[in-house]
C-alpha positions as CSV (number, residue, x, y, z in Angstrom):
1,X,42.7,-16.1,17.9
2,X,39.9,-18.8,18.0
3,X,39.7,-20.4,22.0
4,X,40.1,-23.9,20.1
5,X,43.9,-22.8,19.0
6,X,44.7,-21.9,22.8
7,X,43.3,-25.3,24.6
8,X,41.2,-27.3,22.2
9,X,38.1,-24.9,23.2
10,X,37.7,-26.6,26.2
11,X,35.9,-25.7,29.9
12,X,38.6,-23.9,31.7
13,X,36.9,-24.6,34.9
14,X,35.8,-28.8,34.5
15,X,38.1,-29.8,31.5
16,X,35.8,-32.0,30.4
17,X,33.3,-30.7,27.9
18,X,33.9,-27.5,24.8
19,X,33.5,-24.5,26.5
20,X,31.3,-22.1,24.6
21,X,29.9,-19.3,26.9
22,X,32.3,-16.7,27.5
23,X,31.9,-15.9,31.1
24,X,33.3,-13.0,33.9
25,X,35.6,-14.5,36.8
26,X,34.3,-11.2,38.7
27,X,30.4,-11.1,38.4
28,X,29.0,-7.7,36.8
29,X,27.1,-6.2,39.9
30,X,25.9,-2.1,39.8
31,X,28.8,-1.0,41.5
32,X,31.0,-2.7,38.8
33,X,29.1,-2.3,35.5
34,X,31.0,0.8,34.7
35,X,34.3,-0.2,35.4
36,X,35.5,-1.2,32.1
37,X,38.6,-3.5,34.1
38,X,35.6,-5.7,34.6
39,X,33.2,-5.9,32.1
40,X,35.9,-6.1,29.1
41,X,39.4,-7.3,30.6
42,X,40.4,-10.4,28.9
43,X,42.3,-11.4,32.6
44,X,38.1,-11.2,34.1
45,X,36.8,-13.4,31.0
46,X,36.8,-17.1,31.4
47,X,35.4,-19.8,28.9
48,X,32.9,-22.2,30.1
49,X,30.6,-25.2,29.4
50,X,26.8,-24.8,29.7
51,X,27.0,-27.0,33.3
52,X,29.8,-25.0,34.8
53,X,28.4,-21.7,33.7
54,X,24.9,-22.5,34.7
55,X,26.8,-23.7,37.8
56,X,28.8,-20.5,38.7
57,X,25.9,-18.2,38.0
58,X,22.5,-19.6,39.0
59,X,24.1,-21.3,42.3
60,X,24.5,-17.8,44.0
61,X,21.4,-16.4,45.7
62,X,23.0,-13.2,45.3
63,X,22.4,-13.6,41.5
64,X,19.1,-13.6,41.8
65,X,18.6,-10.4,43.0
66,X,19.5,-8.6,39.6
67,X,18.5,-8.2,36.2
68,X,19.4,-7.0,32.9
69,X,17.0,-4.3,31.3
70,X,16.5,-3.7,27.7
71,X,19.0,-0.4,28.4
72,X,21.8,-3.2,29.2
73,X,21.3,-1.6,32.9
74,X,21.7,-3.5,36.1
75,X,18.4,-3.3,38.3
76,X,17.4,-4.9,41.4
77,X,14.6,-7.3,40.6
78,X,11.1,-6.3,42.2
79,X,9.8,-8.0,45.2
80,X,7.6,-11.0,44.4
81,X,3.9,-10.2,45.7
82,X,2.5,-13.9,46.5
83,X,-0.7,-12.5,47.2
């Protein structure tokens, strides 16, 4: 079923703009990636506009500290050397 059938496509978080990034509720951290209740449960996904996703997951510090690999792996990002 296409999201615009359900709500109009909408932002389920602001309302106010087409959602188009499909977005988890519970962030994917290394202790979660595996469990599959997480990464694919329908009832974790949430549809979101580019302001409230960008919002949601670049306003966490905690974010910041991860990265995705080519693998699709979680890793801890490096420390920066500002030397």
């Amino acid at each position: 079923m296409h999201r615009i059938t359900i709500d109009g496509g909408m932002c389920e978080r602001c309302k106010d703009k087409p959602g188009y990034i499909v977005d988890h509720i519970e962030e994917l951290t290394p202790e979660n990636i595996n469990d599959l209740d997480i990464t694919l449960s329908h009832e974790n996904l949430q549809y979101l506009c580019l302001q409230c996703h960008n919002k949601k997951t670049f306003g966490k510090k905690e974010n910041e500290e991860y990265f995705f690999r080519s693998d699709g792996q979680i890793y801890p990002l490096p420390p920066v050397n500002y030397l």
